[in-house]
N, C-alpha and C positions, 0 to 999 in steps of 0.2 A: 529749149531749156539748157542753158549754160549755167554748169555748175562746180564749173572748176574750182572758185574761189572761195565759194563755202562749203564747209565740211562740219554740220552736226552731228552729235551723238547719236545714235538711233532709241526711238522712243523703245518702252518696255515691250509692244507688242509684237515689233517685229527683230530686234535682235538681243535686247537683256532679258528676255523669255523664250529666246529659240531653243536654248535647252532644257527643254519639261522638266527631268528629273532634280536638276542644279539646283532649278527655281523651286521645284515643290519641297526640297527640301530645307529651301528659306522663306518660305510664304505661310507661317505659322501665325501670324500675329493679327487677334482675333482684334477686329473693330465692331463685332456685331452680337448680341445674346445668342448664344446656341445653346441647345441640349445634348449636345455632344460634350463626352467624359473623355478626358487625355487618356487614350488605350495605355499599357502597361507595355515597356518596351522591352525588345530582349534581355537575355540575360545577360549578354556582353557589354552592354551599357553602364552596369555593375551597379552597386547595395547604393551609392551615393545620389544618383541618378532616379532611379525606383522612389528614393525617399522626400526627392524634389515632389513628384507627381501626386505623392497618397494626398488624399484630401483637397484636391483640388477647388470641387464645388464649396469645404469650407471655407477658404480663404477667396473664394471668388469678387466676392465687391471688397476686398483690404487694396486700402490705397501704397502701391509700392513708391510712387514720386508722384510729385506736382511739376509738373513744366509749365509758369502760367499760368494762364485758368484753365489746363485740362489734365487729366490725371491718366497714369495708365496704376491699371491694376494689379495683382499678383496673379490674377489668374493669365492675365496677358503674360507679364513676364515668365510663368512657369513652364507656359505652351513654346514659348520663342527659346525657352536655356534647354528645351527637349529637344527644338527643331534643331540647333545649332549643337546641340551633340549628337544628335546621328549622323547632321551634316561634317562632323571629322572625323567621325567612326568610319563614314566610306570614303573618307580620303585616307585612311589610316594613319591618321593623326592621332596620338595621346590625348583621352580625355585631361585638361588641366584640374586641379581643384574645382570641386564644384562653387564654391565660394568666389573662387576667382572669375569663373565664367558666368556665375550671375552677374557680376560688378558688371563683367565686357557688354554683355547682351543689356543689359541696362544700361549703358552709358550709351551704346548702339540705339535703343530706342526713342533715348530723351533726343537725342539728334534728328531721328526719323520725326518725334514729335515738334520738334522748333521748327522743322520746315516746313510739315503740314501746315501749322499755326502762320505761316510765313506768306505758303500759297494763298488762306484765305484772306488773309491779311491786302491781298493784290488783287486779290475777284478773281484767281484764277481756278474754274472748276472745267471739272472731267463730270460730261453728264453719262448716265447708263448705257444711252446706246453706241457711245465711243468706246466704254466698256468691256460691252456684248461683243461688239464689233472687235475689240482686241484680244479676248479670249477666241472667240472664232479664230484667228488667223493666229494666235499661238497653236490650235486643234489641228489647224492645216498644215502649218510649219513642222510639225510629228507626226504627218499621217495619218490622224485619226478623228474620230466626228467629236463634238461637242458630249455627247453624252460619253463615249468611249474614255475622254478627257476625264468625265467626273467617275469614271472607274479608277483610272490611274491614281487620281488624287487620293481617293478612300481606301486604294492600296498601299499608298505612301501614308496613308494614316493623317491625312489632310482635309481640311473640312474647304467646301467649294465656296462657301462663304467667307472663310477665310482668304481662300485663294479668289474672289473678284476681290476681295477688298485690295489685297495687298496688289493687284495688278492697277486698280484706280489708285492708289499711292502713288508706286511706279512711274505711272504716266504724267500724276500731278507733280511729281517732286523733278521729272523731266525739261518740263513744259519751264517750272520755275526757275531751274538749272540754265535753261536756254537762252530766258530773260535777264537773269542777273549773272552769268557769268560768260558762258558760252558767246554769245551775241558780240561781248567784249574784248575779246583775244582777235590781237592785232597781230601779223606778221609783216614787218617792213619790209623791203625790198634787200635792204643795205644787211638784214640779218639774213637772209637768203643767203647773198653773195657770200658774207664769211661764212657759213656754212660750208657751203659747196667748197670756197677754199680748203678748209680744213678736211674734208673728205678726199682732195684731190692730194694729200702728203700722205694718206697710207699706203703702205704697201699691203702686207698677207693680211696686215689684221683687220680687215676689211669684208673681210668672208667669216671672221671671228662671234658667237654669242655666245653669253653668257648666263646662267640657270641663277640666278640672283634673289635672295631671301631679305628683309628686313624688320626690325622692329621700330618702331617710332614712340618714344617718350617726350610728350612736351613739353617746355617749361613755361609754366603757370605765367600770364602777361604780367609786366613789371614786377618780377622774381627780384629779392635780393642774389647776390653774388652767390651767399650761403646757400640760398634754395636751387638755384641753380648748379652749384657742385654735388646737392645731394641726388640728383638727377641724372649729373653724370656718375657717379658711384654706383645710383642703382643700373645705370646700364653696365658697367665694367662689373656688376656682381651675375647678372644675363648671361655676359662674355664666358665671365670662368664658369659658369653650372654649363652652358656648351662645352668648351673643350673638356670640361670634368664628364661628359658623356650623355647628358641630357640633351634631349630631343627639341629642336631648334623650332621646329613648327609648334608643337604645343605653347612652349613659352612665347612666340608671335601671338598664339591662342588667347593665350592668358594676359599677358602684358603690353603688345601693339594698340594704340587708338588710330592706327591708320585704318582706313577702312576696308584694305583687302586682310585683316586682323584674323577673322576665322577661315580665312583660305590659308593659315600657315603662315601668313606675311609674303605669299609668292609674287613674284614679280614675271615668273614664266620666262622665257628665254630671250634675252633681244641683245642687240649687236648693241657698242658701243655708243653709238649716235641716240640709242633709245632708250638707254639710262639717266637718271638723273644725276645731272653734271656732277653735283655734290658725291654721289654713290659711285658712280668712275673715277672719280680720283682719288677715293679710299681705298681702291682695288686694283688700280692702274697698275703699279709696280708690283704685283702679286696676281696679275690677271692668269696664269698660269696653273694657281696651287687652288688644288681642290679643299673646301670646307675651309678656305682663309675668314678667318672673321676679327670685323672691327669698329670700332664705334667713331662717328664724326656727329660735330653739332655745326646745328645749323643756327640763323638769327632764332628761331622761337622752340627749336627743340633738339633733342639726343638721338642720331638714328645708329642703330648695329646693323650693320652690313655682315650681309655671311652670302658670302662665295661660294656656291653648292658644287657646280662644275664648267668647264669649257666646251665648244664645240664648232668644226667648221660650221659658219652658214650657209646659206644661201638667197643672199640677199642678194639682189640683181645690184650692180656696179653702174656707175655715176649714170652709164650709156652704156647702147649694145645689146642689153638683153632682151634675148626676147619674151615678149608678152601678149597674154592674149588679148586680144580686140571683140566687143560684142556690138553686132549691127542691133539699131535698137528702136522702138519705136513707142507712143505715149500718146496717154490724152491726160489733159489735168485741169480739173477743175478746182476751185477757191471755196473759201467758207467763208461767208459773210452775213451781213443782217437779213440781206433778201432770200439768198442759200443757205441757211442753218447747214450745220454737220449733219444730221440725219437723212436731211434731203440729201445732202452729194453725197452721202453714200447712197445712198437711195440710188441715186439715176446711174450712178457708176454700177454697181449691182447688174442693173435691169440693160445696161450697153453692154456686159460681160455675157449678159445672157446671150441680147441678141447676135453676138457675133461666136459667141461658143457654139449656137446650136446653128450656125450657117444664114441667119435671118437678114444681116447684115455685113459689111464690111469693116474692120478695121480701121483704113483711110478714110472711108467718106463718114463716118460717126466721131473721128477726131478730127474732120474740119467741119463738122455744123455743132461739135460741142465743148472743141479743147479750149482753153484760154490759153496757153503755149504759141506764141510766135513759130514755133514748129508745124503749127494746124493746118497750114496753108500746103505745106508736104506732105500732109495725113498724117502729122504726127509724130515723122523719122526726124533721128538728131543725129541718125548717121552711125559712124564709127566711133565708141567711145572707148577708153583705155582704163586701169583700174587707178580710181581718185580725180578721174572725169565728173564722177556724179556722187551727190551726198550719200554718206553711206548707205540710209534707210532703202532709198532707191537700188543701191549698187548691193546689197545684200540679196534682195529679193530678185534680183534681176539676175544675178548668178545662177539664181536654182533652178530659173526658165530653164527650160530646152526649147529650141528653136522654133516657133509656129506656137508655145503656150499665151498664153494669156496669164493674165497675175488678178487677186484681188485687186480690190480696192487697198493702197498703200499709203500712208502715211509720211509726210517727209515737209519743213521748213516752208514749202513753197506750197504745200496746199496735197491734192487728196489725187494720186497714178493710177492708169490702169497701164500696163506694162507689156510690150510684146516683143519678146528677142527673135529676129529674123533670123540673122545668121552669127558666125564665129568665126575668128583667124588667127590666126601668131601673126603677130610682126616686130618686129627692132623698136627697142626705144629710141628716143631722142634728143636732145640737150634741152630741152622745154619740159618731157619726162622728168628731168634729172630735178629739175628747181622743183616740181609739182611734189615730187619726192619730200625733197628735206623740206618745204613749206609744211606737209603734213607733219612730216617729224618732227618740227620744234612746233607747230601747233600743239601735238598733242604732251608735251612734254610739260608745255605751259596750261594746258588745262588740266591733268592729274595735280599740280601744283598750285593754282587758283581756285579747281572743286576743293583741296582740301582747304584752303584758307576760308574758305566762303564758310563752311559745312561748322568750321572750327568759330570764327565770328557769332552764327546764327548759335551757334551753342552758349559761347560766351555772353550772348546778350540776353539771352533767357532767363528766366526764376527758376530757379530748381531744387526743389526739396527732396531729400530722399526718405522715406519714410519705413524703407524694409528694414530688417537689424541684420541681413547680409552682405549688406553692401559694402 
């Protein structure tokens, strides 16, 4: 299995659900009747908050928006404006107006809605036991068994109904992701090469990252002139309530439609090559000055960049560094009309068994059952290096220690069982170096293309809003 050249996203099971508590704190949003009553949240959540929740079961079937022909209700939206303020509470983020962050979280879910309506729209479904089968290995990825899992949840004040719905979301809105946008992103050759040029003129600042914030205000498609200045107004009014001393995450909170909006607008740390062009060269001549902030527009929207801080990296340089190598080994079976999904996980399963409990071999069960051109070697692809293998694979395959075995895994080419033989350091290479920056402007260009996609399926939709806080 040669996997150098594609690089997908990993589905929800196995790494945008590897952290339990992140996820249970965003996996609110009921798709299913329950008799569960939204518990009464601390006191630190404060009088505006409390006031959301009273009466919850009243307003249960009130229609808050129409997207289309489906509707989400206020009891949906009241459980998701709970989940995403506790979710800033333990990032210690300022609650914004409560008003304001029903708008956010309702504008968050009419999107989540258009692209459900979008998957079914394609025949693409997530059945049960792909499900099952992905909360299992979320259970495994924390240590803990499936039932211990629905402890946790009902700790976090989460309903497990809740939590498979929104994990078959996840996987669906993935799956759909992968077909209409992912699959698309092309890396030429010729953008390689100026890549690499341009990294080969730095000097220090090449070990340089940056902690980078933003807010993103769009302008409305075929905006006048006029609407568009008031757009940029309101981000230059964003600017000064920051430097006037207000808390730059909350207003991401409140005011961002990008999608990392209730993460603060974080961008997390990354070198200059892993920013978005547009947002390096707002900062470039101020790359230096802590808490710089500034607003640049783009063709379809207003973004405020804020500069939170600097720091050496350590990002491995063009060639030379060293990295680790993992020997590796696989069997991989297909899912097709003759094979359904439940079968190959089926048989993968019961091949884990037999070679976990000594009954078999390894090698000789990946050549009488891998479809991998690897089968014929039992399975081994040898030495691979990190961005060798798509990530879904190369995640799980990390956490191996040497002589494990992996479930059953998930990834583009079909359904792994996984077996890390051994480990090395070794030196990159000049072929390292290009696999490098291929990934970097891949992914540069799919944060950039998920949001257009995400922004389209919105704009194409019906959308009524029916609450009076919105």
């Amino acid at each position: 299995m040669t996997t150098t050249n594609k690089r997908i996203t990993l589905t929800a099971a196995v790494l945008v659900l590897a952290a339990l508590p992140a996820f249970a704190q965003q996996s609110s949003q009921i798709r299913e009747t329950t008799a569960e009553e939204p518990q009464p949240v601390a006191a630190a959540e404060g009088q505006a908050l409390t006031e959301q929740q009273t009466g919850a079961s009243k307003f249960a079937d009130r229609i808050a928006a129409v997207v289309n022909n489906d509707v989400i209700t206020e009891y949906e939206l009241q459980n998701r404006v709970r989940q995403a303020a506790i979710n800033l509470r333990q990032q210690n983020i300022n609650l914004p107006p409560m008003q304001e962050l029903r708008r956010q979280v309702l504008e968050r879910m009419i999107t989540e809605k258009a692209t459900e309506q979008r998957a079914k729209e394609l025949g693409i479904r997530v059945d049960e036991q792909m499900v099952s089968a992905s909360i299992e290995q979320i259970a495994r990825n924390n240590k803990m068994t499936v039932d211990e899992l629905r402890e946790r949840l009902r700790a976090d004040d989460v309903s497990f109904g809740a939590f498979r719905a929104q994990v078959r979301d996840e996987i669906t809105a993935q799956r759909l992701r992968e077909r209409e946008v992912d699959s698309k992103i092309t890396i030429p050759e010729s953008e390689v090469d100026a890549f690499l040029a341009e990294q080969t003129g730095f000097t220090t600042n090449d070990t340089q990252e940056y902690h980078v914030r933003h807010i993103l205000l769009p302008i409305p498609p075929g905006a006048s002139d006029s609407e568009a200045r008031d757009v940029e107004r309101e981000a230059e009014a964003l600017v000064e309530r920051v430097r006037n001393g207000e808390d730059f995450s909350s207003l991401a909170a409140a005011n961002s439609k990008a999608e990392d909006a209730l993460s603060g607008g974080d961008l997390g740390w990354r070198d200059a090559s892993r920013l978005p062009t547009i947002f390096w060269k707002a900062i470039e001549n101020n790359r230096t000055q802590r808490n710089f902030i500034t607003t640049v527009r783009s063709s379809g929207a207003v973004h405020i960049v804020f500069l939170e801080d600097s720091r050496d990296g350590v990002k491995a340089k063009l060639a030379g560094t060293p990295i680790e190598q993992t020997h590796v080994r696989h069997i991989l079976m297909f899912v097709s009309d003759l094979t359904p999904e439940d079968q190959v996980l089926t048989r993968l399963n019961d091949i884990r068994h037999r070679i976990t409990t000594g009954e078999a071999d390894f090698a000789t069960l990946a050549r009488l059952n891998s479809v991998d051109n690897s089968a014929t070697r039992g399975g081994d692809i040898g030495w691979v290096s990190p961005g060798d293998t798509v990530p879904e694979f190369e995640t799980v395959m990390n956490r191996l220690q040497p002589g494990e075995v992996s479930e059953p895994v998930r990834t583009p080419y079909g359904y792994h069982l996984i077996q890390v033989l051994e480990r090395r350091t070794a030196e990159a290479n000049a072929e390292r170096s290009r696999i490098n920056a291929r990934n970097q402007l891949r992914e540069k260009k799919l944060a950039e293309a998920v949001y257009n996609w995400q922004r389209e399926l919105r704009d194409r939709a019906y959308v009524e809003i029916r609450t009076n806080d919105y």
